[in-house]
C-alpha positions, 0 to 999 in steps of 0.5 A: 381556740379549738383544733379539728384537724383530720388527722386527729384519732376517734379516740382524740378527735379535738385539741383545744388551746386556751389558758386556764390559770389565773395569771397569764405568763407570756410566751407559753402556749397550753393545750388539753384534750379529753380522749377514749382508749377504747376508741384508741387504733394501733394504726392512730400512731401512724396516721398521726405521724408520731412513733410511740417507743417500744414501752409503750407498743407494748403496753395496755391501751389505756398507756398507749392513749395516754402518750398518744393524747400528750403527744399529740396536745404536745405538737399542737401546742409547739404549733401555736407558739413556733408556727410548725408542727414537732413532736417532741422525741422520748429521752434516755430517762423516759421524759419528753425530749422538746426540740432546740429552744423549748422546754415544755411538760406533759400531764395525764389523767383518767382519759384526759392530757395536757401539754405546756411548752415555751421558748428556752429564751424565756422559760427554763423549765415548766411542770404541769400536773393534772390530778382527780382530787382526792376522796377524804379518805384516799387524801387522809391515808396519804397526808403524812406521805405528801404533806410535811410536818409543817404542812399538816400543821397547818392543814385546816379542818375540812381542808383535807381532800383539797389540801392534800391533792394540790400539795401533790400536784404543785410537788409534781410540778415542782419536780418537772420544773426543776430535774431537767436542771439538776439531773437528780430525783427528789420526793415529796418531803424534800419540798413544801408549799408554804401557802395557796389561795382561792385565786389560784396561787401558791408559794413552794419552798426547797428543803433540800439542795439539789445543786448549787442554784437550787438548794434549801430555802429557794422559793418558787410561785405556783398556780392552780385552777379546776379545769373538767373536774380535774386540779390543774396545776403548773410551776414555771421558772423563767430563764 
């Protein structure tokens, strides 16, 4: 489902819903854009009902699109599920704050965003990641950064560019999924993804207590997919 509402900016001019993982989990709603700072008004803002925080008046165009664009995949997406319009607020910690009832996630890449939200009644916590995959040498020059002893070790020849892109990506969302519920900051080395597929589907693994429901050895299911030259990924855990 695609959305032209003309309230939407030049800069991001169509919202599109759709489900671009291999496994459909009910009651989420996700949409995605592609958009063009360059195009990006001040006046965008107002005309589309959404007040950025003072960061982000103040920052250069490309992070004004950027929270423009999410906000605004944002809103459509709570359309889709709620059947009105709200555009989630920025909390103290600077992340989305979603309305009663909802959780959800932004993401962000190079002129393109996405959001994802569900009912808190279903889902606890979503975390979706968008990234440009990795050059070979970018993904080699980080591997003993993102990836762990044990992920490394099992890094196949050939695989490094796609390897090291979604081990980032699926710990990007792990880390979304999962501090709205623990409250305390975690890294790449606190967490493996024990296997992926071509399908699209992942296993990810704590290494590190974060509370007493999350602690080491806790495991979550992932997906991924390519969407627009993009890896796509999401962690969604259910309520």
């Amino acid at each position: 489902m695609t959305s032209y509402s003309p309230r939407l900016p030049a800069c991001c001019p169509t919202l599109t819903a759709d489900w671009p993982f291999p496994t459909v989990l009910p009651g989420l709603s996700l949409v995605k854009a592609a958009f063009d700072a360059e195009r990006l008004e001040l006046a965008d803002f107002a005309r589309c009902g959404i007040v950025p925080p003072s960061n982000i008046l103040g920052a250069i165009a490309k992070r004004k699109a950027e929270f423009l664009a999410g906000r605004l995949c944002a809103r459509e997406a709570l359309a889709h599920m709620r059947g009105r319009a709200e555009t989630p607020m920025v909390a103290e910690d600077g992340a989305p704050q979603w309305p009663a009832g909802t959780c959800g996630s932004i993401t962000h890449s190079k002129g393109w965003a996405a959001a994802i939200v569900g009912e808190s009644q279903r889902w606890r916590g979503l975390g979706l990641d968008a990234e440009v995959p990795l050059t070979d040498v970018r993904a080699q020059r980080l591997c003993s950064e993102i990836l762990t002893e044990a992920e490394q070790q099992r890094l196949a020849p050939g695989d490094c560019s796609l390897a090291v892109t979604l081990t980032f990506s699926l710990k990007e969302c792990l880390y979304k999924a999962l501090y709205p519920l623990v409250h305390k900051n975690f890294y790449f080395q606190d967490a493996e993804v024990l296997r992926w597929d071509e399908r699209g589907h992942a296993r990810l693994r704590l290494l590190k207590t974060l509370s007493p429901e999350w602690h080491v050895g806790v495991e979550l299911d992932g997906q991924f997919t390519l969407v627009d030259g993009r890896l796509l990924s999401l962690v969604a855990v259910e309520a």
